[in-house]
N, C-alpha and C positions, 0 to 999 in steps of 0.2 A: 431527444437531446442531440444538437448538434454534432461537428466535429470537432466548432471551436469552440463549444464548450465543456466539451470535452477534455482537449487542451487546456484548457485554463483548470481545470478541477485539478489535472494530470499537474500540472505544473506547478499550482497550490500544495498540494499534497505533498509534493518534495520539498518543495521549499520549504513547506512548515518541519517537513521531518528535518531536514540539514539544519534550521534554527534551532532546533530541539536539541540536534546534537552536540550544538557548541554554545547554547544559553548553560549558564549559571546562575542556578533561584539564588544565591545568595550575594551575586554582583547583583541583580537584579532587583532583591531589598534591601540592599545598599542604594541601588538610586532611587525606588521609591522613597526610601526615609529622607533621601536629601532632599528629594521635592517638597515633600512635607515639612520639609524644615522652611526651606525658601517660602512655599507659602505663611506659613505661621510669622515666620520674620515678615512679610507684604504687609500682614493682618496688625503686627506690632507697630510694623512703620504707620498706618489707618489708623491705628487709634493714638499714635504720638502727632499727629495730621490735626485730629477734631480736637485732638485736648491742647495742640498752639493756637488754634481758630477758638476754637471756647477763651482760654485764658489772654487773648488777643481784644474779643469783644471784651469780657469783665473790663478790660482797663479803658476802652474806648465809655463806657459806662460810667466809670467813676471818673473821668474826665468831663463824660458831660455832667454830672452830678456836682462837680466842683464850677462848672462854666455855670450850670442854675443855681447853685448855694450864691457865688458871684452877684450875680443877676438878681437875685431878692434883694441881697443887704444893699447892691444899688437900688433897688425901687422902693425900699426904707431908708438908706439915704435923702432920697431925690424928693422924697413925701417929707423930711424932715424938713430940707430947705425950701418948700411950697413950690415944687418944682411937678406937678401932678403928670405933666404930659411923658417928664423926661421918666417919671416911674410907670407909667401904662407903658411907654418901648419897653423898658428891660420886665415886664410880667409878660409882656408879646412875646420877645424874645425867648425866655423863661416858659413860655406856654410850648413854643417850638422842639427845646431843645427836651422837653419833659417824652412829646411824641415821639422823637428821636431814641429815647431811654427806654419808654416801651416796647420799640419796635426790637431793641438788640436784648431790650431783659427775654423778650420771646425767642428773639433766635439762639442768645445763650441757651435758655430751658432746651430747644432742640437740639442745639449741639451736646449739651449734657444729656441728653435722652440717647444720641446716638453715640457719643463716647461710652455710653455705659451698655449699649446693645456690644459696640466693638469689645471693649473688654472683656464680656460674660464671652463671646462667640471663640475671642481668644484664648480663655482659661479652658471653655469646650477642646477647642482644638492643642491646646499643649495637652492635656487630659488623652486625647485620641496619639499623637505623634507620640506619646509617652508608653503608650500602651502599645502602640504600633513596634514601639524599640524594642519593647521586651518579648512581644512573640516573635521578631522578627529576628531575635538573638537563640530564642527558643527552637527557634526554625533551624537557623543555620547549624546549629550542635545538632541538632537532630539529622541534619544531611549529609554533616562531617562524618556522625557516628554511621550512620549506613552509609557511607562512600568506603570507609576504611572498611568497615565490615564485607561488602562488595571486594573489595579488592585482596582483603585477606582470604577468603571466599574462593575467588580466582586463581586465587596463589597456590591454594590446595588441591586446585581442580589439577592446574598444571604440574604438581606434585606426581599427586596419581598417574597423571599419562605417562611422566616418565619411568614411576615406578611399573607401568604396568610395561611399557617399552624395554625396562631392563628385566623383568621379566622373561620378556620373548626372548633376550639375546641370549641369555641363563640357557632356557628352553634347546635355542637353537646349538648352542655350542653341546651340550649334553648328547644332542643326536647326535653330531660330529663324529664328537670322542668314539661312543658305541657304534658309528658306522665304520670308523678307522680301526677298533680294535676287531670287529668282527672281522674286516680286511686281513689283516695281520694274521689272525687264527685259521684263515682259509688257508693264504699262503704256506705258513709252517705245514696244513695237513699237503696241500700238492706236494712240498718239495719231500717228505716226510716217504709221500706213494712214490716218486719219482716221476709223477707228472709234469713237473718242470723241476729244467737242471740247476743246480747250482755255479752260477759263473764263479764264485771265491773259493771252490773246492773247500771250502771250506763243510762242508754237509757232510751227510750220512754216505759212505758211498758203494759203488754195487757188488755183492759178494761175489759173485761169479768172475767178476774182471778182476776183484780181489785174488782170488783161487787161480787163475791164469797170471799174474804178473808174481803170485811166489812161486809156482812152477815155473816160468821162465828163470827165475830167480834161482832154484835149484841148477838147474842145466846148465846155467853159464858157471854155475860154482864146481858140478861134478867138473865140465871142461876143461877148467881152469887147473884142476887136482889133477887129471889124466897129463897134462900139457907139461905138467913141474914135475911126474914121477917118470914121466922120459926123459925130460936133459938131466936127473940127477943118476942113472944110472942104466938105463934101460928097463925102468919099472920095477925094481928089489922092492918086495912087500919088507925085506925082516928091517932093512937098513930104515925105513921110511916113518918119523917120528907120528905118536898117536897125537889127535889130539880129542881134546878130552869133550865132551859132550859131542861131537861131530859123528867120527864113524866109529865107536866104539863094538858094534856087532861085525862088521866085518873087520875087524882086529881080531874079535877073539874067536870067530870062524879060520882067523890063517892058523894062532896058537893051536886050535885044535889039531 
């Protein structure tokens, strides 16, 4: 096989596929039936054709039939008044126009023989385009029914992918969540160890720095006591008011 015939197969082949893709069988037996129609109508006009030509000759026939009726009662005339010669012309004549009436009685018979082929071939073919209509209606319901079935078909197919698509998204958010809250649970346990601080102080916080900021706590308060029982006297235990939950054992160490 050549190249360029190659080419041409290559080239055939697509092209039939692209017709394939934009042919419609039922545009398609739509202009079949019209053509059928058109012919059937040609075939109608053919035989309205033979039967003006038939019925054209019949009358040229009975014309010459009344030209020879004519032509006798002249040459029975013509024999009445002893006129012999002038009734042998019109039986000549008469002899003529008889061959004349044969000749069209035969082509009548043929036009009737083929008017009557046309018509039989006619009622054949309305017979065929009649039949052609109804599978051709049978056809198209049947194409409609599987195009729509196709398409509703499709429609489900598209369904599914996106069901299966929201699917995934379900899927994916779910790991999300559970990767987010495991985050969250790590964190609480570091801040929980004190492996990371809490910037909002808001948190647990450490008991040792606790234990050192109420002992400073303490010491700024004894000071504070030491600092107010010198300006009020030079430090008199008895004059100096108790107060109550504070130093209540050294009160009742001075009493003793």
């Amino acid at each position: 096989m050549s190249v360029f015939q190659r080419l041409s197969m290559i080239f055939k082949s697509k092209a039939n596929k692209a017709l394939d893709s934009v042919e419609d069988p039922r545009e398609t037996l739509d202009y079949s039936y019209q053509k059928q129609l058109e012919l059937l109508q040609k075939v109608r006009r053919g035989v309205a054709d033979v039967a003006t030509s038939r019925k054209r000759v019949e009358l040229q026939i009975q014309q010459l039939e009344q030209q020879s009726s004519k032509l006798e009662n002249q040459g029975r005339a013509a024999l009445t008044q002893g006129r012999e010669d002038l009734a042998r012309e019109a039986l000549t004549r008469r002899s003529g126009l008889a061959q004349q009436i044969d000749g069209l009685r035969e082509q009548h018979a043929n036009l009737q023989g083929e008017e009557q082929k046309l018509t039989l071939a006619a009622q054949r073919l309305q017979a065929k385009v009649d039949a052609f209509r109804t599978r051709k209606e049978t056809i198209k319901a049947t194409y409609t029914a599987a195009q729509a079935q196709t398409q509703i078909s499709e429609a489900f197919t598209g369904i599914s992918e996106e069901m299966g698509d929201v699917g995934l998204a379900i899927q994916r958010a779910e790991d999300k969540t559970a990767q987010m809250q495991a985050r969250a649970g790590a964190v609480d346990e570091l801040l929980a160890s004190g492996a990371l601080d809490d910037v909002t102080g808001s948190g647990p916080r450490d008991d040792i720095q606790a234990e050192l900021d109420r002992m400073a706590s303490s010491s700024g308060v004894e000071a504070e006591l030491e600092r107010m029982k010198l300006e009020l006297g030079g430090g008199g235990s008895s004059s100096t008011p108790q107060i109550e939950g504070g130093n209540s054992g050294s009160g009742r160490g001075e009493g003793a």
